[in-house]
C-alpha positions in Angstrom: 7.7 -12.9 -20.1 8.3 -16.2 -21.4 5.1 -18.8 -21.4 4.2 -20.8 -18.7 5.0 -24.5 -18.1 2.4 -26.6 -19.5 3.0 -28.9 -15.9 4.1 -26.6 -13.5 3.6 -22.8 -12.7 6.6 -20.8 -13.4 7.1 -18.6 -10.0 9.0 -15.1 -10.7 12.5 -14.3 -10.3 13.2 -13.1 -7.4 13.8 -9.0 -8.6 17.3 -7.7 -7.3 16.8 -5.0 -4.9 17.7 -1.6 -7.0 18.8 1.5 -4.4 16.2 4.0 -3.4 17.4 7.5 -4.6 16.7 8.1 -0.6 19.7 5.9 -0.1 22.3 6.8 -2.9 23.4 10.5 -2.8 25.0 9.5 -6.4 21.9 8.7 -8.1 19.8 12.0 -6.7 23.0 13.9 -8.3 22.9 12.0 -11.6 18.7 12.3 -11.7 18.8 16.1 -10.6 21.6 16.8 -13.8 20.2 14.5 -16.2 16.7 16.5 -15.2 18.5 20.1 -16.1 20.6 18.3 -19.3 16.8 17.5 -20.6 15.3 20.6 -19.7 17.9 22.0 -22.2 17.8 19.7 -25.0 14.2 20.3 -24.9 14.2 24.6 -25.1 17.1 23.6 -27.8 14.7 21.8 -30.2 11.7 23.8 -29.1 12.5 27.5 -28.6 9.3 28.1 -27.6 9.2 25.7 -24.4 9.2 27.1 -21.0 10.8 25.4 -17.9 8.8 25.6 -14.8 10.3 23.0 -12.3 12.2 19.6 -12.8 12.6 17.3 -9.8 14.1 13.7 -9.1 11.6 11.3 -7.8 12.3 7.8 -6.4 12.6 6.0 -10.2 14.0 8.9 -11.8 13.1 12.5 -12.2 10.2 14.8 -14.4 10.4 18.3 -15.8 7.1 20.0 -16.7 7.2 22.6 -19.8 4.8 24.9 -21.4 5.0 24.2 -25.0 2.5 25.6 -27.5 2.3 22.2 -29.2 1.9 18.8 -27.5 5.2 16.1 -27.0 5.0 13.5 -29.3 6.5 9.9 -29.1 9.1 11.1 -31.9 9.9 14.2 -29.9 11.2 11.9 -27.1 13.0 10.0 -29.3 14.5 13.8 -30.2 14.9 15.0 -26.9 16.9 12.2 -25.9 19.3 11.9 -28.8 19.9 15.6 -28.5 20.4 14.7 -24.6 23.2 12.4 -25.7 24.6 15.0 -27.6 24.5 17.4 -24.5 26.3 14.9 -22.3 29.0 14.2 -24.8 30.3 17.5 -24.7 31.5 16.8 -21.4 30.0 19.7 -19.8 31.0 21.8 -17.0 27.9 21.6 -14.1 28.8 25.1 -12.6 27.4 26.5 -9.2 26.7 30.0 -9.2 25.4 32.4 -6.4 23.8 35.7 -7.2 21.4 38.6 -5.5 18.0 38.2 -5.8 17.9 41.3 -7.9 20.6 39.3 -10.3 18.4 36.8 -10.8 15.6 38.8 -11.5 17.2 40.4 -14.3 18.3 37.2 -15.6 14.8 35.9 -15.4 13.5 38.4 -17.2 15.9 39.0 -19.8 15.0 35.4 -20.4 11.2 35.8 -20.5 11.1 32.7 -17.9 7.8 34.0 -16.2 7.5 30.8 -14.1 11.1 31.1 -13.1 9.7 34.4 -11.5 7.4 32.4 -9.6 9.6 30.0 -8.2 11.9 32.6 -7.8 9.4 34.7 -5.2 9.1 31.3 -3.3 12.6 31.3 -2.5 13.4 32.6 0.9 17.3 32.1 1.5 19.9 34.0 0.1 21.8 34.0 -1.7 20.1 32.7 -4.5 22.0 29.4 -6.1 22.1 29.0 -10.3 23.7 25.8 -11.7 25.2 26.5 -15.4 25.5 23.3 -18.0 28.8 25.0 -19.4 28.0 28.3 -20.5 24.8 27.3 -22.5 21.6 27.1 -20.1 21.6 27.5 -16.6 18.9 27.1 -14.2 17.4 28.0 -10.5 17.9 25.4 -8.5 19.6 24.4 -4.7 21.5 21.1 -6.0 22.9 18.4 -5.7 24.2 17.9 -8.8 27.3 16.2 -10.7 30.5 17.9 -11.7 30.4 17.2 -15.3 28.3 15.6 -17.7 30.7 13.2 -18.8 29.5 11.6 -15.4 26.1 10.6 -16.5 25.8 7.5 -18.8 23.1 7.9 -21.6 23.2 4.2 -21.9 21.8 4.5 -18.6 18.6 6.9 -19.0 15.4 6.7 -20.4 12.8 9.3 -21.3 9.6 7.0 -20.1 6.2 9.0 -21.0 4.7 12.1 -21.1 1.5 13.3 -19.3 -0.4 16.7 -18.4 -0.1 18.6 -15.3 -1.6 21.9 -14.1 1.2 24.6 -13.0 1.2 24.6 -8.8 -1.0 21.5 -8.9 -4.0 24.3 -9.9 -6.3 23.2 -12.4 -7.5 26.7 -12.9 -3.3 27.6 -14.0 -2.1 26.7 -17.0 -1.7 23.3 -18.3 1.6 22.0 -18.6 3.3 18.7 -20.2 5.3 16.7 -17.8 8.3 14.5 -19.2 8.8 11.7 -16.8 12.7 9.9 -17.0 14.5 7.2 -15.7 18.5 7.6 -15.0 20.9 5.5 -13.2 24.3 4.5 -12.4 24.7 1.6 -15.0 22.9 0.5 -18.0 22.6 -2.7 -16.0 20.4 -0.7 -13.2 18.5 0.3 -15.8 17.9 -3.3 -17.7 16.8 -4.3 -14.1 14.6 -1.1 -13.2 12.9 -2.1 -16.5 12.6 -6.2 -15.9 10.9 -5.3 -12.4 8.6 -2.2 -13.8 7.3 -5.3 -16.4 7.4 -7.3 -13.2 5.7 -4.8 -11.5 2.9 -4.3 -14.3 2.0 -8.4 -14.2 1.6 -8.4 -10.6 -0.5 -5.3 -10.7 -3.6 -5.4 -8.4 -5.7 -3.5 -10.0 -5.5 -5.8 -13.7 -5.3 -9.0 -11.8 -8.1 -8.2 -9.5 -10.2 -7.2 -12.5 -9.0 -10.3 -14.5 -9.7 -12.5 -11.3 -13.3 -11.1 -11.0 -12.7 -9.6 -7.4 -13.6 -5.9 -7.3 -14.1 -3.2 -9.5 -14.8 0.9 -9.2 -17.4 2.6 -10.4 -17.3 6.5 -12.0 -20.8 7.0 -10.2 -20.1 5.6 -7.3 -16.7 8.1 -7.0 -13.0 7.2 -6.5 -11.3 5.1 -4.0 -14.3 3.4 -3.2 -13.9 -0.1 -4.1 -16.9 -2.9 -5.1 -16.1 -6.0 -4.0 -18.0 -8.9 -6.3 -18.7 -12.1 -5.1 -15.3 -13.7 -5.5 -13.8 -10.5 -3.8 -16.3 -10.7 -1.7 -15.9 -14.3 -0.2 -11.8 -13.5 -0.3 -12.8 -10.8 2.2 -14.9 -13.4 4.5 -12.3 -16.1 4.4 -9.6 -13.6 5.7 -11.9 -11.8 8.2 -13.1 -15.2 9.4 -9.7 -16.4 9.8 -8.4 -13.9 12.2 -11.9 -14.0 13.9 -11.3 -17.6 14.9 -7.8 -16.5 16.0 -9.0 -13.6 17.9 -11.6 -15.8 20.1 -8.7 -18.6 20.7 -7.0 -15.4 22.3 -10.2 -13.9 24.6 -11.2 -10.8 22.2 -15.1 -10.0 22.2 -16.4 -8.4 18.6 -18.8 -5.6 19.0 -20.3 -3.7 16.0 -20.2 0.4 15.9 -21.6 3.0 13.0 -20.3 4.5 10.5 -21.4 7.9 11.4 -21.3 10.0 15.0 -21.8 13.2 16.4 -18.7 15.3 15.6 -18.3 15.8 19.6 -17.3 12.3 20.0 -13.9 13.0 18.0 -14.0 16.6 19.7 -13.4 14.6 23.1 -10.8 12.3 21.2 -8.8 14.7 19.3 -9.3 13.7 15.4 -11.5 16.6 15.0 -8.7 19.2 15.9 -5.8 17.2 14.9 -7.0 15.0 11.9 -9.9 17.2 10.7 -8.5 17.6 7.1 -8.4 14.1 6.2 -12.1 13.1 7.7 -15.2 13.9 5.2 -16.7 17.2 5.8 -19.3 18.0 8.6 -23.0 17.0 8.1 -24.8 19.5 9.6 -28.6 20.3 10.2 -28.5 23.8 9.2 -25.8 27.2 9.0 -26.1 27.8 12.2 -25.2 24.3 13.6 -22.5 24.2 11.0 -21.2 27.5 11.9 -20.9 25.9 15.5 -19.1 22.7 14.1 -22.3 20.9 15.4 -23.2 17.8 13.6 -22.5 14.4 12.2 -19.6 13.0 10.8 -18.2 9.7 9.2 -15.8 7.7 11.1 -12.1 8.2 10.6 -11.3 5.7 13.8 -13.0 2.7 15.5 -11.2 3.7 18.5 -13.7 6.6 20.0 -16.8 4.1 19.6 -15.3 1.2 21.3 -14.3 3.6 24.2 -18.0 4.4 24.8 -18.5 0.1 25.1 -16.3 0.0 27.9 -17.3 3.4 29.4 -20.9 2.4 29.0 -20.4 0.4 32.8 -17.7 0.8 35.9 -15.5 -2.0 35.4 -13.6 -4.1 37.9 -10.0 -4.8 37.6 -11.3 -8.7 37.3 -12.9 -7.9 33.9 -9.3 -6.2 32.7 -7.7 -7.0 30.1 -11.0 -6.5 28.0 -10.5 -6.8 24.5 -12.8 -5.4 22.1 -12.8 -6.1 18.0 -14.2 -5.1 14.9 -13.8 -4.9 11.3 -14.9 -1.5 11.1 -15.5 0.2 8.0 -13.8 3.8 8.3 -13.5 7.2 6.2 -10.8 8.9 5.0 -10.7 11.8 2.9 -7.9 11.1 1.0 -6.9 13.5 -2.3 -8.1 12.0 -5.9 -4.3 12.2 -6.5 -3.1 10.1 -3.4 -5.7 7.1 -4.2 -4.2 4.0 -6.3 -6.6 0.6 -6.4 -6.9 -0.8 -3.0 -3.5 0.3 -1.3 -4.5 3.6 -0.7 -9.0 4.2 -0.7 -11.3 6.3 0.9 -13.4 4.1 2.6 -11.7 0.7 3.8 -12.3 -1.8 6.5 -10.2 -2.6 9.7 -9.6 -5.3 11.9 -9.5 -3.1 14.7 -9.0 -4.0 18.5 -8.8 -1.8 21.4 -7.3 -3.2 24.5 -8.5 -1.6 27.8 -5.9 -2.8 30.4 -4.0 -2.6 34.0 -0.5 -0.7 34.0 0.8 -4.2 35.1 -1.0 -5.9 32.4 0.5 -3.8 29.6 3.5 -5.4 28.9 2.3 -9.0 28.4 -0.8 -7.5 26.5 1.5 -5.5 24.1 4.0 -9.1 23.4 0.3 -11.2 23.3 -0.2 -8.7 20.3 2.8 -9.0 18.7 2.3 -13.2 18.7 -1.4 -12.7 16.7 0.5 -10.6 14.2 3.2 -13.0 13.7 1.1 -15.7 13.5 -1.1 -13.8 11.0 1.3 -13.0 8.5 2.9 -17.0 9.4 -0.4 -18.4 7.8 -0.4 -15.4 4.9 3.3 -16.3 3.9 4.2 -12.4 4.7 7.8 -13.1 6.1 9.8 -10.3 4.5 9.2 -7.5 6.9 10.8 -5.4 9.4 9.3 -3.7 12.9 9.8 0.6 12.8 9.2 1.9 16.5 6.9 4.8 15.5 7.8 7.7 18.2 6.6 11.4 18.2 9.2 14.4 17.7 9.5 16.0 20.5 9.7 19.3 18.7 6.0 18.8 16.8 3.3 20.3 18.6 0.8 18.0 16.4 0.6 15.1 19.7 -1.4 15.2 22.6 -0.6 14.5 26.3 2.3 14.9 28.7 6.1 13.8 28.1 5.6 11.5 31.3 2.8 9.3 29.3 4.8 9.8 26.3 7.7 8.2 27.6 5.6 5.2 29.5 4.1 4.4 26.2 7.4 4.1 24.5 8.8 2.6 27.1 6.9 -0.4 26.5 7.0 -0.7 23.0 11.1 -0.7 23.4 11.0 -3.2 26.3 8.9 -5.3 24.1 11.6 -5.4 20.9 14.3 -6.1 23.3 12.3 -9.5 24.8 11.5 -11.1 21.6 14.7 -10.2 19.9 13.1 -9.0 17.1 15.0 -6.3 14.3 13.4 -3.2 14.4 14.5 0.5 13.5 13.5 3.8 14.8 10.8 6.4 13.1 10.3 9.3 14.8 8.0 11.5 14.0 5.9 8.6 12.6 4.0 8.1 15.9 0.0 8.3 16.0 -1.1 12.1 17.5 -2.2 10.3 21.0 0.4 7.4 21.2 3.5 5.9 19.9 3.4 2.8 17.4 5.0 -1.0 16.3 4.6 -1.0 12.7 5.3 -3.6 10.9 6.9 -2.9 7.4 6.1 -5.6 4.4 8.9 -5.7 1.8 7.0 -7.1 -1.5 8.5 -9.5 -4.3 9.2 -5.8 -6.0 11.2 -4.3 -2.7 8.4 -1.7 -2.7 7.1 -1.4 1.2 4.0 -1.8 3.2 2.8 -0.4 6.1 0.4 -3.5 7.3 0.0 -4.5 11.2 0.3 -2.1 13.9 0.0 -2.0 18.0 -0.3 1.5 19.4 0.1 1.9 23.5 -2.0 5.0 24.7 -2.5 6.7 27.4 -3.7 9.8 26.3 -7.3 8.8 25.4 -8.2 7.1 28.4 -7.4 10.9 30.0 -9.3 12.1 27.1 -12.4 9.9 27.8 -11.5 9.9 31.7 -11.9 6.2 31.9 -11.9 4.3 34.8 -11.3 0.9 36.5 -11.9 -0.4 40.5 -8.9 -1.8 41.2 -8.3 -4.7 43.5 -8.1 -2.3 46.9 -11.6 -0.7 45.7 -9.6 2.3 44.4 -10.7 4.0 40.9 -7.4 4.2 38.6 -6.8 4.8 35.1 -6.7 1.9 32.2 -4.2 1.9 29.4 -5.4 1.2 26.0 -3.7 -1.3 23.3 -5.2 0.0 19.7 -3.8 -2.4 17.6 -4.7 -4.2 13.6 -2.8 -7.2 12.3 -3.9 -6.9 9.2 -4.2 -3.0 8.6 -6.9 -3.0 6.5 -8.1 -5.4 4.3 -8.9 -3.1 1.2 -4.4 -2.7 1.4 -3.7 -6.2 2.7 -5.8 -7.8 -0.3 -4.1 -5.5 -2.7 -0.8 -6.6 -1.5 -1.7 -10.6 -1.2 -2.9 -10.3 -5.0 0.8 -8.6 -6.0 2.6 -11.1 -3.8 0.9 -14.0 -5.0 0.7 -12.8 -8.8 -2.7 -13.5 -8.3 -1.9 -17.0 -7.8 -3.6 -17.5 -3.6 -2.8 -20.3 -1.7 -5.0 -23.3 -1.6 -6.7 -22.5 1.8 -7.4 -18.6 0.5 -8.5 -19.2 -3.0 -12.3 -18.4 -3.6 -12.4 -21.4 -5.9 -9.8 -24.0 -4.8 -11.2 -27.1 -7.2 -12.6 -27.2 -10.4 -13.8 -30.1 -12.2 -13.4 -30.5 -15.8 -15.1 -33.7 -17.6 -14.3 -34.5 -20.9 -17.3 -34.3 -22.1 -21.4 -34.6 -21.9 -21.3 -38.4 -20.1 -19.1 -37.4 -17.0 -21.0 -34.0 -16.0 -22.9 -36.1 -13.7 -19.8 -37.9 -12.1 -18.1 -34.2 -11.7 -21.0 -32.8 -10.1 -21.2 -35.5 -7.6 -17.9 -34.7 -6.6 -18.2 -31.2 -6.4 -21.3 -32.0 -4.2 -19.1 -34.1 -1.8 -16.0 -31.4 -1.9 -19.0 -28.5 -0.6 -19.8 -31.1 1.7 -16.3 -31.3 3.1 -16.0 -27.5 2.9 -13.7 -27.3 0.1 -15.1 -24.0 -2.5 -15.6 -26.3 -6.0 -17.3 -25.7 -9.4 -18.2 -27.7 -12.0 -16.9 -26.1 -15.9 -19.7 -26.4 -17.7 -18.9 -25.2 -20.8 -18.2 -28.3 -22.9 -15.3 -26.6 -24.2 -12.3 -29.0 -25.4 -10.3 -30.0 -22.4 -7.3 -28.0 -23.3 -9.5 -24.9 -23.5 -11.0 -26.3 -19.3 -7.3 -26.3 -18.8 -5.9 -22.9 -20.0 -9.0 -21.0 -18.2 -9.0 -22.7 -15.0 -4.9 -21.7 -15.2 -5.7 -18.3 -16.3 -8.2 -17.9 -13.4 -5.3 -19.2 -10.9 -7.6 -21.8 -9.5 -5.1 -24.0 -7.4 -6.6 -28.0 -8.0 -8.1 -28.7 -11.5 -9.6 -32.5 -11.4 -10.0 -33.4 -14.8 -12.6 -36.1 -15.6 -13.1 -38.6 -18.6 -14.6 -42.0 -19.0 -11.7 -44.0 -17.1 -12.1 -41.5 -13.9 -15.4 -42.3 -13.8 -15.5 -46.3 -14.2 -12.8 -46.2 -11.7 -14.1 -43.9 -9.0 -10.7 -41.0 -9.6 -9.2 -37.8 -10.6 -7.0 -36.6 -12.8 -5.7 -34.2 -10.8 -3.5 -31.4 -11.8 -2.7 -28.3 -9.6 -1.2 -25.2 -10.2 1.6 -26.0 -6.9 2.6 -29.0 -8.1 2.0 -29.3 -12.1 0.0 -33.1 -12.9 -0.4 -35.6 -9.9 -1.6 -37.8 -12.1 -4.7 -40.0 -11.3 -5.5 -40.8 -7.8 -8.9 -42.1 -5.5 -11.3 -39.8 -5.4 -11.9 -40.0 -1.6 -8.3 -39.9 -1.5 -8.6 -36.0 -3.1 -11.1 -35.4 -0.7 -8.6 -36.1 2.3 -5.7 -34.2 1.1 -7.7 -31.6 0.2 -9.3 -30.9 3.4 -5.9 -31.8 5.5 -4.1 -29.2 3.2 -6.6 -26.8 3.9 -6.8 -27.0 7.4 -3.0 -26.9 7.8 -2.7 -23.7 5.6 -0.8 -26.0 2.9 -1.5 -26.0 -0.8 -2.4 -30.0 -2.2 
């Protein structure tokens, strides 16, 4: 990456969008042959290597091997020129069906034993084999190219190679996976590469480390982040933020625990339909465990804030009530599904649950949708798109009736249609008790985000038999809005730090000023500034160091802070600032009271200086 201005951050390219291999039935064909034409270069150079199974994945494609002695950088460099070798004879990729007794005795004549394996897995027949000419074949259903000629070597990559257990079993053997890339073009390629480096200097989990914001801890266990002071006061400026736009908009915060009796979710549903991703059962003794009779943590805010609005009769007069918390919840999520903040095992919503009237629900529902696009307004998130999360009718993993099914949908499609807004259908991706709005965040890297999400349900009300008295004195039913603009703040804050580099805007920044005098005689001057910045409310430090001012300079630019005031004997006989910011590059000198001003007007109108 080249350096960056001395005057004026450099902001990144913006990275061409590359195809997904869910979208290009070409690229899963060149990735699934290019997986089998390495597979074979590899048992060509090392006899002794077994193949066990070689997918494509989104980037490229992996084959895992037993082989007695470990890949080395060199055999890469072997593999692949043998691989070019491979695709230069132009061979034939022939489709072959046999018996499953053929293929046995192939197998076997072979000595593949973990082709056996896979092979017992197999239920249709007839069983397919894909020959590379009449030199190697393999077990596998496809798709696949028609010749080798059609792959372009100047267009794959053998990337890196790490363990794996056979069957994901750490009590099987231990295998060595070879992860690839392979595309159309060597110009894919060039740009697959530009945005992984891309990818690797927006990375979270460096930049959060490198910006002091959170860290993990070994003894504290995985996906259980720490959030420092820095992270910690990022965290309070975003929850304070929607807090003050939640009370503009009539929401009432409430506070639940982390932990309940396992009954509650009985009564909801998690506990049958979610159980395996919730933390096991705390119970007092065998026998209440034996009788699933305990405590457990929180998966969902939702039961708890239920109970708040069961805990009195309410009248139609109190409706729409809107309850909110940042809740911290639990998710037992596999050690090999965690990565930094985007995907944790115990993470913080901004949770709200809506009890309202059926006549209420529409303009509720578009009420929600304003917050949200307000929210990610103010955050700079603009590049998304809305998915109208509906069940499958054909899954028996969602509760209630097909009447409340279709109310709930209903509403969330008349919704769309009255703002206008793009949206695309998921089904199958809706929430076990209700449909969903999700909104989907397309980062600087095309990668996408689940973040805000409104959920219209009328199947936990039934659940939790939750009433109203409506205005004729009858008892009737509520419908509840679950909905989180943010998500979570573990994934949002994970996602800001990528799609900022790092870099936040002025009014997000845990330090937006930094003062940085010259030398001894204008410490004084800088801390009486800083002192009148707090005062105003703007987050400034004083540097302290008595390094040289082009050392100040290059830290305060490696820590991102946005306004860097620097100070020397002229600022202080004249009462300014030398101001330089990382927006803007150097503003030269200006009023100190002036600073002050802009500073604070910036700030409040979600600007940077």
């Amino acid at each position: 990456m080249p350096p960056e201005s001395s005057n004026k951050l450099e902001k990144p390219e913006k990275i061409v969008y590359l195809p997904r291999t869910s979208e290009s039935e070409t690229l899963k064909k060149i990735r699934h042959t290019a997986s089998h034409v390495m597979a074979m270069a590899v048992q060509k150079l090392f006899p002794k290597a077994q193949v066990t199974i070689g997918p494509w994945i989104e980037n490229g494609f992996y084959y895992d091997f037993d082989n007695p002695d470990p890949f080395s950088e060199q055999d890469l460099k072997a593999i692949y020129k043998e691989m070019v070798k491979l695709i230069n004879k132009k061979l034939p990729v022939i489709r072959e069906e046999v018996s499953r007794e053929e293929a046995e005795r192939r197998i076997k004549e072979i000595n593949e034993p973990y082709k056996l394996e896979i092979l017992a897995d197999i239920k249709e027949e007839p069983i397919t084999i894909y020959h590379l000419g009449n030199e190697w074949w393999d077990l596998c259903a496809g798709p696949h190219v028609e010749n080798t000629k059609e792959l372009n070597p100047k267009a794959i990559e053998l990337e890196s190679v790490a363990g794996a257990y056979w069957r994901g079993d750490e009590n099987r053997a231990q295998l060595q996976r070879i992860y690839a890339t392979a595309w159309e073009t060597p110009e894919q390629l060039a740009e697959y590469k530009r945005r992984k480096e891309e990818a690797l200097r927006r990375d979270h989990r460096r930049l959060g480390k490198e910006l002091g914001l959170f860290i993990f801890s070994d003894l504290v266990g995985p996906g259980l982040p720490l959030w420092t002071p820095k992270g910690t006061l990022l965290r309070s400026l975003l929850e304070e933020f929607l807090k003050q736009e939640q009370l503009k908009r009539g929401y009432l915060p409430v506070v639940t625990p982390h932990i309940a009796r396992v009954d509650l979710f009985k009564t909801s549903g998690h506990w049958q339909k979610y159980k395996e991703d919730m933390f096991p059962l705390m119970a007092e003794d065998e026998e209440a465990e034996q009788q699933e009779q305990g405590f457990v943590l929180k998966p969902m805010n939702c039961p708890f804030h239920i109970q708040i609005y069961k805990s009195d009769l309410r009248s139609y007069r109190e409706l729409p009530m809107r309850l909110a918390e940042f809740g911290t919840v639990y998710r037992y999520e596999q050690s090999g599904e965690l990565g930094g903040l985007t995907r944790v095992r115990g993470f913080t919503v901004d949770d709200s649950h809506l009890f309202v009237t059926p006549e209420q629900l529409d303009s509720e529902f578009l009420n929600v949708v304003d917050l949200i696009l307000s929210v990610f307004n103010k955050l700079q998130l603009k590049n998304f798109k809305a998915r109208l999360s509906f069940r499958d009718p054909a899954s028996d993993k969602y509760i209630g009736s097909d009447d409340v099914w279709e109310k709930a949908e209903g509403a969330i499609q008349r919704a769309v249609e009255q703002l206008g807004m793009e949206h695309f259908l998921g089904i199958g991706e809706a929430a076990f008790y209700g449909p969903k709005l999700d909104f989907i965040f397309s980062d600087a890297l095309e990668r996408e985000w689940q973040l805000g999400t409104v959920q219209v349900d009328y199947n936990l009300p039934e659940r939790f038999d939750l009433e109203y008295v409506a205005e004729d004195g009858v008892r009737k039913r509520p419908v509840m809005i679950h909905r989180a603009p943010f998500g979570s703040l573990e994934r949002l804050i994970g996602i800001l730090i990528e799609e900022y580099a790092g870099d936040f805007p002025l009014w997000l920044s845990p330090i937006q000023a930094r003062l940085l005098p010259v030398g001894e005689g204008q410490l004084d001057y800088a801390k009486d500034v800083a002192a009148k910045m707090k005062m105003l409310g703007i987050r400034a430090e004083v540097d302290t160091t008595g390094d040289r001012l082009g050392k100040l300079i290059r830290n305060a630019e490696k820590e991102k802070i946005p306004v860097m005031a620097v100070v020397g004997a002229k600022e202080v006989e004249t009462n300014t600032l030398s101001i330089r910011t990382r927006a803007s590059g150097e503003l030269g000198s200006m009023p100190m009271p002036e600073v002050l001003d802009k500073m604070k007007d910036a700030i409040a109108k979600y600007e940077n200086f």
